[in-house]
C-alpha positions in Angstrom: 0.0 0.0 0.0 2.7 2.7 1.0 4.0 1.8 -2.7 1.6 3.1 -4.3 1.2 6.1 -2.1 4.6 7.0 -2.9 3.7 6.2 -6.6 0.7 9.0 -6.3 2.7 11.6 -4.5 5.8 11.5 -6.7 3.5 11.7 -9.8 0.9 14.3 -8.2 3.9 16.5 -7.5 5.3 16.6 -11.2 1.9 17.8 -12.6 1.6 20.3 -10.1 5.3 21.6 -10.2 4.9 21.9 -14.0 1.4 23.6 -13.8 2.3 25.9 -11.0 6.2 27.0 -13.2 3.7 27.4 -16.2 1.9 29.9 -14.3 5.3 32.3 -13.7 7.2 30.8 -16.8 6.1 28.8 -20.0 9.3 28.4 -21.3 10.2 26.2 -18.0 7.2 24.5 -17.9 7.5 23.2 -21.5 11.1 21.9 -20.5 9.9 20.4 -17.6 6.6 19.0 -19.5 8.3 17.9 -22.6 11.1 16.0 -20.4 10.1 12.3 -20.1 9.5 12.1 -16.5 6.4 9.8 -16.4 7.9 7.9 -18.6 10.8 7.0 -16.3 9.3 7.4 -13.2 7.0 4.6 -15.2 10.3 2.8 -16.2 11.7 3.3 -12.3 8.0 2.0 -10.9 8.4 -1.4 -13.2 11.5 -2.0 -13.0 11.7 -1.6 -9.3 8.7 -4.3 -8.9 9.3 -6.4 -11.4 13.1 -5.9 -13.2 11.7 -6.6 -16.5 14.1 -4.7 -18.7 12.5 -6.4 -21.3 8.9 -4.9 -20.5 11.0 -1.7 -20.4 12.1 -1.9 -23.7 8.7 -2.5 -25.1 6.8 0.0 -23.4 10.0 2.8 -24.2 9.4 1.9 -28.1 5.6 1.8 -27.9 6.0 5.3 -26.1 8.1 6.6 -28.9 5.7 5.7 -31.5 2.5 6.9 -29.7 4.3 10.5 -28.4 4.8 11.4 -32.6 0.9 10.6 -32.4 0.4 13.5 -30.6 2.1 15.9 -32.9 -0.8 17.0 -34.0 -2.4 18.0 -30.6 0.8 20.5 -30.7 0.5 21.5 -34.5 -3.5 22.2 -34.1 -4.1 23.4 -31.1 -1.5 27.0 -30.9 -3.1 26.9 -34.6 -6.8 26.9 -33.5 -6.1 29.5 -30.7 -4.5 32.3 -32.6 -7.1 32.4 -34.9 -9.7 32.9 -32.6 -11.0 29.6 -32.4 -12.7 28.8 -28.7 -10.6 26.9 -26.0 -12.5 24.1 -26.1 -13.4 23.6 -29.7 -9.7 24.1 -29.7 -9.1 21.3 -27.1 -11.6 18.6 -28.8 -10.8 19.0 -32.5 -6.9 18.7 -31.8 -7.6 15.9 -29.1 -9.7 14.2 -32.2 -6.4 14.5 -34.4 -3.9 13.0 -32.0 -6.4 10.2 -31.3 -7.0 9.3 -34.8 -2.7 9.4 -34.9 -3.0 6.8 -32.6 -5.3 4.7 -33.7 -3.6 4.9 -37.2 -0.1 4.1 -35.0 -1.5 1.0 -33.2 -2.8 -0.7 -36.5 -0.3 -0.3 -38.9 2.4 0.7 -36.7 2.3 -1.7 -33.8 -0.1 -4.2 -34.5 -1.6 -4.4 -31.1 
């Protein structure tokens, strides 16, 4: 149980370090953000309860193919916003596009 506490806070306090940066400095933020920290604190959680590098290794490619999937989140969204578009049409129709990415790099892509 404490495990998984520790899981929560660690994670917990990465979103709200980012979001709270973002809020004096977006630069930073985006550093912090774009940095691959749930990924390895994934990679550190696994590896710590299981030491299956080979796990590892899988779910470091699968994340590499499904983070260019959300290229378009990044390309749309600044897009739809500085042309006046609303925040949340903004957030759905660029959320649509990096889900579609997905779906199109889990079936021809991965095969899973």
């Amino acid at each position: 149980m404490f495990q998984y506490v520790l899981k929560f806070i660690i994670s917990a306090l990465v979103i709200v370090l980012a979001s709270e940066i973002a809020k004096r400095s977006t630069v930073l933020s985006a550093i912090i953000i774009a940095l691959p920290l749930v990924s390895l604190l994934t990679f550190i959680w696994i590896y710590n309860e299981s030491k299956d590098v080979v796990r590892i290794a899988k779910l470091s490619e699968e994340i590499l193919y499904f983070g260019l999937a959300t290229v378009p989140l990044f390309l749309i969204l600044p897009y739809m916003l500085r042309n006046g578009y609303s925040f949340l049409i903004a957030m759905i129709f660029s959320c649509a596009a990096s889900a579609l990415s997905m779906l199109v790099v889990k079936y021809f892509f991965l095969k899973i």
